[in-house]
Phi, psi and omega in degrees: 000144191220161187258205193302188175269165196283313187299357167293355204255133173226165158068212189278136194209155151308161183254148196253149190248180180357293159343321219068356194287162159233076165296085186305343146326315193259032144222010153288348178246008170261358145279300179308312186317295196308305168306295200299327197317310201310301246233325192217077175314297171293328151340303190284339147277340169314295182290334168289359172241015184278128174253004163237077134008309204284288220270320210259030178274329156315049157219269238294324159298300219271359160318337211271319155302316190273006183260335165324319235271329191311344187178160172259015129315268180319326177270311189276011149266009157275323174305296185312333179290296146357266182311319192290287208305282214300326193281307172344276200302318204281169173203171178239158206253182132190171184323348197234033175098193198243129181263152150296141198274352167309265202336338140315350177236036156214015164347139142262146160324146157251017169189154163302140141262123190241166207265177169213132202244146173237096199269139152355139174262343202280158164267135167320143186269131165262358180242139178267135192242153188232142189276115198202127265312084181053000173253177159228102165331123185210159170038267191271353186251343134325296185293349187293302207275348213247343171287300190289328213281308167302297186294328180298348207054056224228291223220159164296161147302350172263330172296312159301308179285321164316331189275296176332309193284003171232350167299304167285007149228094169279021134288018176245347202270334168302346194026083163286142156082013185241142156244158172264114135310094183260109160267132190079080191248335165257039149316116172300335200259014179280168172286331205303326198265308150016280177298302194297327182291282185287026180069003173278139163334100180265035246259114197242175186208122182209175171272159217262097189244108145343265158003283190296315197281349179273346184267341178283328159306288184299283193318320193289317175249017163278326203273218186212043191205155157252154204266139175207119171240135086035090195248152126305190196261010201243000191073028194234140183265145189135177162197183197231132184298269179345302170295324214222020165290320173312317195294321220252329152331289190283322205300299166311329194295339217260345224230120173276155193128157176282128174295136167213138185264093179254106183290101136256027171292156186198130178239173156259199194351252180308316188296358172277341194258338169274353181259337186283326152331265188316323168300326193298301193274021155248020158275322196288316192284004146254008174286316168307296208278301135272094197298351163266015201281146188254161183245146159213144196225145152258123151291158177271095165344300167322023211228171164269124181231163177258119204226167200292176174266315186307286159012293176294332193261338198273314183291344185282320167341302183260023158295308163325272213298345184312163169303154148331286186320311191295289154341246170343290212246352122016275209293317157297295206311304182325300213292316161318313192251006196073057184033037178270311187270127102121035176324170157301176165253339211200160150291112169332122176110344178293132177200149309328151150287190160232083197275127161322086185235012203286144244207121179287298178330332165301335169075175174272351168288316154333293173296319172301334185284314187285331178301291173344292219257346176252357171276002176273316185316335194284306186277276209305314161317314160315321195284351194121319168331132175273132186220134187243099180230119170211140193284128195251142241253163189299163191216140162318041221254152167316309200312312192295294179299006172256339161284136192279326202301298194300349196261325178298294190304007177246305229297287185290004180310320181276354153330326173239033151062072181224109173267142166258124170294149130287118197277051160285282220307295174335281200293328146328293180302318169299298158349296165282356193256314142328280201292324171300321218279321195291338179258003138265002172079031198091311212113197197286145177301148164227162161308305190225105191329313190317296183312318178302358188286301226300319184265162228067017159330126186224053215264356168115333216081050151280337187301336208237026159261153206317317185286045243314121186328283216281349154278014160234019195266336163301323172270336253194323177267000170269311170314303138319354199276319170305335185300317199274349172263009186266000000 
């Protein structure tokens, strides 16, 4: 795998190797390695010698959790270690050659970004209402559904009580006296329309598309908050993360209000992992510039977590519980496939488990940006940071629905006791979850960074279905495929 064409390259890059090639391979398995080194040495030679990248880098992820686990001395030095491997590893391309990516942070801008405000026509929402089969849920039937939703294993109990707890201060929901930074601000899975609906400050940042900024636009003044958008010198609004982290620095550094850095960028391939880069290092040069700035991250469901023993004792249950039918044809599909279809999810008895969700279609540049962006929530939480990261659950998102593979497996998910979201739905619930965390200081101290993954979780039921996800996601895309082409 290689990365853009060399006349593509500006801004944060791959690093090139002997070849001149810029291979996304040799540094996703030379960063995992690198993660793995403090704590699990053979781990860490596994993945440098690992020679299909593409196909094999799933084991080598999901290690990465499990050599965290011995201790939370051991996960963030798996973290710190990462995040070190990547700023390393990583370069900025520009007109006079190529730099270290440390050196963004003390860039100067090559031009001002000056704001531009959009205020709301709307009266603020005082209630949280959450968008759910065509209705919008408040108060008992909010609470009803955030019950089933619990009893289905959909989403933790902590995820639910957290929601619960801003229904009941809907003066949380305005976040006074904070501005948002919605990076990726025309993301289906962001916050921004949301945030602008409850009144809040907004500072939103994408790349400078018309389109995108007229509908971001139209969101700013259908809400009840204001809009702050980042204009150039050509008058056009937007900026591009990659290229233009000092403008985007300086710009945000400059906006009143308690800062808060909300990552929702998402590209495809190599480019999610050079805009998730880049974003990284314009998180460390406004942390320098602001020491109150709070972090906010979406997790991906598709990912390897570390999960409670109640998960685990839920997931042996409804293992228990198949069906006959379910039984019976179990047991050939194991034998057939070599025991690849339709596994446990868990060992019995586990605590924590380890759950699987990593989705191969996604590939490995997918899985580093997300990796990426939770060892950073991990070491800034450690450091003091208020960091608001909670995983969110699969969802019907344009991203999703263009993989044929991936739109049959969700279309059939609920066969295996998996819900797929709406992103009406989705992006509210992440939203209130966003708004507990920043008027709780993140949520509760835990012990150990796992737990802080696991709590608030909205992971769909992948934690707590009888199956390990990726020995049903094949069956679940067969099963689904009409659905998914109607």
């Amino acid at each position: 795998m290689t990365g853009p064409a060399e006349q593509d390259l500006r801004g944060v890059v791959f690093p090139a190797g002997a070849d001149g090639r810029r291979s996304t391979a040799t540094l996703g398995r030379a960063v995992v390695a690198d993660a793995l080194r403090p704590v699990d040495h053979a781990g860490a030679l596994a993945a440098e010698h690992e020679t299909n990248w593409r196909a094999g880098y799933l084991t080598h992820v999901r290690r990465t959790v499990e050599a965290g686990l011995a201790s939370r001395e051991a996960a963030l030095q798996v973290a710190a270690a990462g995040l070190d491997s990547l700023h390393t590893r990583m370069r900025v391309a520009g007109p006079d050659g190529e730099t270290d990516l440390a050196a963004l942070r003390t860039a100067t801008a090559a031009l001002e970004l000056t704001t531009v405000e959009v205020r709301g026509e709307a009266e603020p929402e005082r209630e949280l209402s959450l968008p759910f089969a065509g209705q919008r849920l408040r108060g008992e039937a909010l609470d009803r559904r955030l019950t089933a939703w619990v009893d289905a294993g959909v989403v933790e109990p902590s995820c639910a009580d957290a929601v619960r707890t801003v229904a009941d201060h809907p003066e949380w929901l305005s976040l006074p006296d904070r501005t948002v930074a919605v990076l990726g601000a025309g993301a289906e899975m962001g916050p921004l329309t949301a945030l602008l609906r409850w009144g809040a400050r907004v500072a939103a940042v994408d790349l400078p598309r018309p389109a995108l900024w007229q509908r971001v636009r139209d969101t700013g003044r259908r809400g009840a908050g204001t809009l702050l958008l980042p204009v150039g010198a050509d008058d056009a609004a937007g900026a591009d993360l990659i290229t233009e982290v000092p403008e985007v620095a300086d710009w945000l550094t400059g906006l009143p209000g308690t800062p808060v850095l909300g990552n929702y960028v998402y590209a495809d391939g190599a480019t999610n992992v050079r805009v998730s880069v880049a974003v990284d290092a314009l998180t460390l040069r406004l942390t320098e510039a602001r020491p109150d700035l709070a972090l906010a991250f979406l997790a991906t469901p598709t990912d390897v977590f570390a999960v409670p023993g109640e998960a685990v004792e839920a997931s042996v249950a409804g293992y228990a519980r198949r069906s006959a039918v379910g039984k019976l044809l179990g047991r050939p599909l194991r034998t057939l496939s070599a025991g690849r279809l339709l596994r446990r999810n868990y060992l019995p008895g586990s605590d924590p488990g380890v759950n699987d969700s990593l989705v191969p279609q996604q590939g490995p540049n997918y899985a580093l940006a997300k990796r990426l962006q939770r060892w950073r929530a991990s070491v800034a939480r450690a450091a003091g940071s208020t960091v608001s990261m909670n995983v969110a659950p699969p969802t019907r998102t344009r991203s999703v629905l263009k993989n044929r593979a991936l739109a049959a497996a969700y279309a059939g998910a609920h066969r295996f006791g998996v819900e797929v979201f709406e992103p009406a739905t989705s992006n509210v619930l992440m939203a209130a979850l966003l708004v507990h965390d920043l008027n709780t200081g993140g949520g509760p101290a835990h012990p150990h960074p796992w737990q802080d993954e696991a709590y608030g979780a909205a992971h769909g039921g992948l934690w707590r279905s009888p199956y390990a996800p990726r020995s049903a996601l094949g069956l679940a895309a067969v099963l689904g495929l009409g659905a998914a082409r109607s």
